[in-house]
DRENLOSE-684074 format. One record per residue (C-alpha): residue in one letter; x, y, z. Coordinates in steps of 0.2 Angstrom, whole numbers, plus 5000, padded with zeros to 4 digits. Layout:
N
aXYZ
...
***
This chain:
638
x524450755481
x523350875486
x523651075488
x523851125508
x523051305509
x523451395524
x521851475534
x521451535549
x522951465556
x522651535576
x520851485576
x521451305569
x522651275579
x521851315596
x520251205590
x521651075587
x522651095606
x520951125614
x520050955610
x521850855613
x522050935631
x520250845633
x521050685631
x521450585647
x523250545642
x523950715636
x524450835648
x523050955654
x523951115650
x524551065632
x523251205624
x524151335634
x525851285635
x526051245618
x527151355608
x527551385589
x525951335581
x525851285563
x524151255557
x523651185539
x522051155533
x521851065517
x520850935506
x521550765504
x521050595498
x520550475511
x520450305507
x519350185517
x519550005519
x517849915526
x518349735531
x517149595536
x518249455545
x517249295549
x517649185563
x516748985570
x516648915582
x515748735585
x515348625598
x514448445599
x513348425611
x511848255614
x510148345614
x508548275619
x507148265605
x506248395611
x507548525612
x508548485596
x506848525588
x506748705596
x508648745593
x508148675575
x506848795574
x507948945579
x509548885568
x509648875552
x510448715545
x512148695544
x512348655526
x511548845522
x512448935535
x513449025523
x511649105514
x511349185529
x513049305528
x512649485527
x512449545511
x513549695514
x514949735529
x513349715542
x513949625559
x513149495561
x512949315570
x512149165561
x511849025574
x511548845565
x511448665569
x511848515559
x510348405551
x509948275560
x508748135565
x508448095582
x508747905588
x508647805604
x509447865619
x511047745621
x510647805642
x509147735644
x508647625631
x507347715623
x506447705639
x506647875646
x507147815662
x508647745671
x509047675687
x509147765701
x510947845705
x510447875726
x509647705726
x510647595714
x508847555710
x508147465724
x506947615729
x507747625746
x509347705754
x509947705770
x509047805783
x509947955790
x509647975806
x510247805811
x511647795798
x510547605795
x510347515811
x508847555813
x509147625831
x509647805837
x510247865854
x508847855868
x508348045870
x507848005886
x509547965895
x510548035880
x511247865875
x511747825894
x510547705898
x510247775914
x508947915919
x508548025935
x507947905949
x505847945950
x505747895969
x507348015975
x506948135963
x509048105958
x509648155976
x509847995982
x508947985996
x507347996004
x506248056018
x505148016028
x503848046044
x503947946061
x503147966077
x504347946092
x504447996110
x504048206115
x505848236120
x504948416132
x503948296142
x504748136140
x503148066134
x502148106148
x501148246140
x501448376153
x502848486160
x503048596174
x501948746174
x503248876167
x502449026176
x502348966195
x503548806193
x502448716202
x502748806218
x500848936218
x499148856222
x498549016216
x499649026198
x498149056185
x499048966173
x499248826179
x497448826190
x498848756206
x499048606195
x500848636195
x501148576177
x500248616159
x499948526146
x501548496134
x501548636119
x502548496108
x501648356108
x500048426114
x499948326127
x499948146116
x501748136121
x502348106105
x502948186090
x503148176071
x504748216063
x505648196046
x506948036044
x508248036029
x508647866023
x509647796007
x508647795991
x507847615993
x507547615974
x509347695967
x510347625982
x511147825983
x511647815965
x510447935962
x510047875944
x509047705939
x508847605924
x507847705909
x506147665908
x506147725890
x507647615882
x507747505896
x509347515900
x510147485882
x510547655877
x509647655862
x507847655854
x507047595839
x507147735825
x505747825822
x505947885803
x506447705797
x505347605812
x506847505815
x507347465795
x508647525793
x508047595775
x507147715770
x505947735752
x507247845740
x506748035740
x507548055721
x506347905715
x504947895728
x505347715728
x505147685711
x506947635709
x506947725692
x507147915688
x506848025673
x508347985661
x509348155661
x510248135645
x508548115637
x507448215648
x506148045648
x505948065629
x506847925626
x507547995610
x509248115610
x510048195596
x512048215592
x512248385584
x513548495581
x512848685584
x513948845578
x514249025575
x514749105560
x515149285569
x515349435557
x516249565562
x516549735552
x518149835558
x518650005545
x520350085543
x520850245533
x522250285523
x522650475518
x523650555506
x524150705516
x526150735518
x525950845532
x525250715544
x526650575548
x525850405540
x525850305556
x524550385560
x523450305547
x524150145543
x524450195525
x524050055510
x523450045495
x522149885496
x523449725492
x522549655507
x521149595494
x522449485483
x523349395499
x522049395512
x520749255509
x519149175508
x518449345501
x516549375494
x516349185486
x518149115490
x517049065506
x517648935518
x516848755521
x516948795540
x518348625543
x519748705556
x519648875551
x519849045566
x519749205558
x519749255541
x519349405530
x517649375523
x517349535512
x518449695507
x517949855501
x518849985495
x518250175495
x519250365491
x518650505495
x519050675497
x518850765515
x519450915525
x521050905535
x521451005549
x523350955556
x524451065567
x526251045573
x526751145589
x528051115604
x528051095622
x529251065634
x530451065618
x529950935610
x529050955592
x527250855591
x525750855579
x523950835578
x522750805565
x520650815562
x520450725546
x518550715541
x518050785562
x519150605569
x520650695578
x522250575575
x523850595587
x525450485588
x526550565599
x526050695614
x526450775628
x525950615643
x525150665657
x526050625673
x524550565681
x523750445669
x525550385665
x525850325685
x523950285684
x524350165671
x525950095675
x525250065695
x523749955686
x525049865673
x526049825691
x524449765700
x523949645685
x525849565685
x526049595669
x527949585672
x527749405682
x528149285670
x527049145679
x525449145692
x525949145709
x525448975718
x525448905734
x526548845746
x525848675743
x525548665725
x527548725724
x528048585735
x526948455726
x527848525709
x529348545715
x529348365721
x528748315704
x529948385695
x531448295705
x530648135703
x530648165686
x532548225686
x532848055695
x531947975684
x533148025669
x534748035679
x534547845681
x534047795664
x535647885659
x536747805670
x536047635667
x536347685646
x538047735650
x538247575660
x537647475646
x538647555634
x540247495646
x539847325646
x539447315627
x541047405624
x541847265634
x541147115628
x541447175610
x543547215614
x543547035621
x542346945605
x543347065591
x545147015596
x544746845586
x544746935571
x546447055577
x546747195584
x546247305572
x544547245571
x544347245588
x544947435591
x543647485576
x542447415583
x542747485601
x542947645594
x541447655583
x540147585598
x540947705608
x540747865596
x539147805594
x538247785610
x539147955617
x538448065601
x536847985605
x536947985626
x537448185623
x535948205612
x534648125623
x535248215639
x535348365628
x533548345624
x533148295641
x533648475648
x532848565633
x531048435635
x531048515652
x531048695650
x529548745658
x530248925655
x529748965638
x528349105636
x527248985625
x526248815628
x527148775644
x526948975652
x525148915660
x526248785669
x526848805690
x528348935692
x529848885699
x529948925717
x531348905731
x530648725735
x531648665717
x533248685726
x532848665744
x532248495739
x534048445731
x534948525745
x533948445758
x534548275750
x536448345751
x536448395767
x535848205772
x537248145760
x538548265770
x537848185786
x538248025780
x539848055776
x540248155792
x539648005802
x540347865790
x538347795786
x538747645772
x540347605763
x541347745754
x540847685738
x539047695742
x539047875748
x540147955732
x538747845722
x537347925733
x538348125731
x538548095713
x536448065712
x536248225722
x537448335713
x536648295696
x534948325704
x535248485709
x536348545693
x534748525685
x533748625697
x535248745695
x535148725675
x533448755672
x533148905686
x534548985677
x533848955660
x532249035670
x532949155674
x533549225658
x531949205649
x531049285666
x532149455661
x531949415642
x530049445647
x530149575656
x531149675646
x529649625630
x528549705643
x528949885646
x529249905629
x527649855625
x526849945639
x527850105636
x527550065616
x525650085622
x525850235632
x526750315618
x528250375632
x530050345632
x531250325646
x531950525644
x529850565650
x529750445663
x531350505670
x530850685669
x529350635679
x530050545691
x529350385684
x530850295679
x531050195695
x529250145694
x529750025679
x531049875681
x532549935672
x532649935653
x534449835654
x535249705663
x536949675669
x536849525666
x535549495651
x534649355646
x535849265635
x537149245647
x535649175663
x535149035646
x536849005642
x537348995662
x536148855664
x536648775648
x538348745654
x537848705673
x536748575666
x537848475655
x539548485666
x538448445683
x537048345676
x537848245664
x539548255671
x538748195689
x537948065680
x539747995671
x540547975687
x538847895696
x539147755681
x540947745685
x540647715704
x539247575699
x540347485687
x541847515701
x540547415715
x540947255703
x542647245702
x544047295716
x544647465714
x545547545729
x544747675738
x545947795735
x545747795716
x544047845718
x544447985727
x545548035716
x544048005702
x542948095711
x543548245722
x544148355708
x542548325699
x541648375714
x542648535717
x542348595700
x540548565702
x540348635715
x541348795708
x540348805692
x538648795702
x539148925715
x539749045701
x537849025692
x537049055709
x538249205713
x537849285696
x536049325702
x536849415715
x537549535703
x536749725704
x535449705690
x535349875682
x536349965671
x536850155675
***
């Protein structure tokens, strides 16, 4: 124990509160605010625990000759790995490789090539741009076989020049003198010709004009055979020439390409290649009475008697993780500055021990701790599964009932089976009496009902997919687990409502829904109850982390932020729920399906199938509404 000497005890202490209100997750104001201050600097013994933990990892790989040979040259060997180990509590990474020799490549041969994959190996593949046959659309007429007629220009007519009679002068090549009409000897125009000659026609009395008439080549249809495909639509490919094929890009033609397992060396190497990682982590341990020991994770080197391999104890690298490779032990003596002071009324501490400043509990800062829990919230660290798709859920969901069905008919058939063999053994034992005979009844009968109870027993516990373990990567139950049932019970419901199939045949076909949905039921309860089980593990840790409790967050108004730290209804009673509304609906449904099967080979009158059925049915129907209503129930606890 070392002597506490108090010093300076203002100076400490402020030097204390002033580097902790610099810390993110303590209150800004903490140096201020902080009241009662008692400061202690003393020398203590520090003990200090350097660890080297080693951990492998290996993979095999096939390595062409060339490249084993480099990694070779940059590994060392795999038999020496071990030498390469830091001689003290460096981190380190030694990279290695097994010995090896290099031998033919099983791909190719030894030949350093293989056939083709695009080709198959016959140096062709089909051309492209005419999918192989070895004609494309005619860009001329666009794979109609038709193009614009050349002779109408497409208009589907044409025109021509005539000559025909000088309608003004009627073809005689003069009219009446328009200025005297004849009637002036003296008319200058005319010279007392009476008549000119026609402007029209010039006096040749006629005329050209322009005559329309039908395309002679198109006949009107304004488009003609193509000139370039000749009516078939289609022309001769020009990146094939008609072939169909082309010559391979990947090989060139060859037919053969460089092997890639082998990269053409012909020669590949199986080699395992590792890591031996070192890494170095360091913990202190002090003496000093004044700061609480969680601060320190106190201990006194035992580590080094239970915790192996260490120094030579090395490991032969077969299946192992992580283990401690070296431990050292070190005391010393340093300066320690601690301080205890209040805020808010609630008594805290701090500590410098050798200049590292160690805190375990403090005042939380409102911000970082709604900062934290909003990014805690966004990463689903309360969701239990991934969310998935609408169609992943379906196609899982619809799995899972297969699955159910499955097993709900194996166990019927058992059950059946067990019925019949119990039957043929009552009639075969009464040759040897009574007695016999009811032993033996009894004893088949025992049997095969421990053993049906235990196998549908493990059936339900095989199919928790709820478990926060191996199976917690798997889909999440979603809504379509028990729409998919229900579906199937409202077609059973219609069937009985408009009498579809014998009465028989439709208690057969409800007893086959009900058990399919109590084990929907069974295991989303059981889900349920690990779901809150996980949460609940979750805000502890997270608060755990935060160093908060609920009096903190409720005092900053973060209580609400967090789901609540009890239940109503907890865990236990959601597993045990599900428990019971397996084995009464599931098994039970699947009982009464076998008595229904066995009843449809002998005559049995409807009525006392009701009566078999209908009370059952009730008091499934009860025990599965009371499991579904219970989640109904206001979750947290005032």
């Amino acid at each position: 124990m070392s002597n506490a000497v108090e010093r300076n005890e203002g100076d400490v202490g402020a030097s204390l509160l002033a580097e902790l209100a610099e810390r993110e997750e303590v209150v800004d104001d903490v140096a201020r605010n902080a009241a009662d201050v008692e400061a202690h600097t003393e020398t203590v013994e520090v003990t200090t625990h350097d660890r080297l933990r080693v951990s492998d990892t290996q993979r095999r790989e096939v390595l062409p000759k060339s490249e084993y040979e480099r990694k070779s040259g940059s590994r060392v060997s795999m038999a020496n790995r071990w030498r390469e180990a830091p001689s003290g509590f460096a981190a380190k990474t030694v990279r290695y490789i097994t010995d090896t020799t290099p031998s033919e490549c099983s791909r190719c041969s030894g030949s350093g090539r293989k056939s083709c994959p695009s080709c198959s190996g016959s140096g062709t593949e089909t051309c492209s741009d005419c999918a192989g046959d070895g004609r494309v659309e005619c860009a001329e007429c666009s794979g109609s076989g038709k193009s614009a007629c050349a002779t109408c220009n497409g208009s589907g007519t044409v025109t021509e020049s005539e000559e025909r009679q000088c309608e003004r002068c009627t073809g005689g090549g003069s009219i009446e003198c328009p200025d005297c009409l004849g009637r002036d000897d003296d008319c200058p125009n005319c010279g007392g010709a009476s008549t000119v000659t026609c402007p029209d026609c010039d006096g040749d009395g006629v005329v050209e004009g322009d005559v329309s008439e039908t395309c002679p080549d198109c006949g009107g249809d304004k488009r003609t055979v193509c000139g370039t495909c000749s009516g078939d639509g289609t022309t001769r490919c020009r990146t094939c020439s008609g072939d169909g094929d082309v010559t391979c890009e990947e090989c060139d033609g060859a037919g053969d390409v460089e092997c890639d397992r082998c990269d053409g060396e012909g020669q590949t190497a199986k080699a395992t290649l590792g890591e031996l990682s070192f890494e170095r982590n360091q913990q202190l341990d002090t003496d000093a009475d004044s700061i609480p020991g969680a601060a320190f994770r106190r201990g006194d080197g035992t580590e080094i008697e239970t915790t192996h391999p260490v120094d030579g104890d090395r490991p032969d690298g077969s299946g192992f993780g992580s283990h401690l490779y070296r431990h050292r032990i070190a005391r010393s003596r340093a300066d320690c500055e601690s301080a205890a002071y209040s805020y808010d009324g609630k008594r805290y501490w701090v500590a410098r021990v050798d200049g590292d400043l160690r805190y375990e509990d403090f005042p939380n800062d409102p911000e970082h701790l709604e900062q934290s829990i909003d990014e805690a919230k966004d990463n689903d660290v309360f969701r239990l599964r991934p969310q998935v798709g609408t169609r992943e859920a379906v196609a899982t969901s619809a799995r899972r009932l297969g699955l159910d069905l499955a097993k709900f008919v194996g166990v019927a058939v058992a059950l059946v089976i067990v019925f019949i063999v119990a039957a043929i053994v009552a009639s075969i034992g009464g040759i040897f009496g009574q007695t016999v005979q009811n032993v033996l009844f009894y004893f088949i009968g025992t049997v095969a009902s421990v053993g049906l109870a235990v196998g549908v027993f493990t059936m339900w516990w095989d199919d928790r997919e709820t478990n926060d373990g191996p199976g917690a990567s798997r889909s999440p139950y979603s809504r379509w687990d028990l729409l998919l049932p229900l579906a199937a019970g409202v077609l059973v419901g219609a069937a009985f409502v408009g009498s579809v199939g014998g009465e028989l045949l439709r208690w057969q076909a409800a007893m086959l829904v009900m058990g399919l949905w109590a084990g929907r039921v069974g295991t989303w309860l059981d889900y349920e109850g690990n779901r809150l089980a996980y949460v609940a593990s979750q805000r502890k840790a997270l608060l755990d982390r935060l160093t908060v409790d609920d009096d903190t967050l409720a005092k900053h108004g973060l209580r609400d932020r967090l789901p609540p730290a009890e239940w109503t209804l907890g865990p236990t009673f959601y597993r045990r729920a599900g428990l019971a509304v397996f084995a009464l609906g599931w098994g039970g449904s699947a009982a009464v399906f076998c008595l229904l099967f066995l009843a449809s080979f002998i005559s049995i009158d409807t009525a006392v199938v009701r009566a078999w059925v209908r009370p059952f049915a009730a008091g499934f129907v009860l025990v599965t509404a009371a499991g579904l209503a219970s989640t109904l129930v206001p979750r947290v606890v005032d």
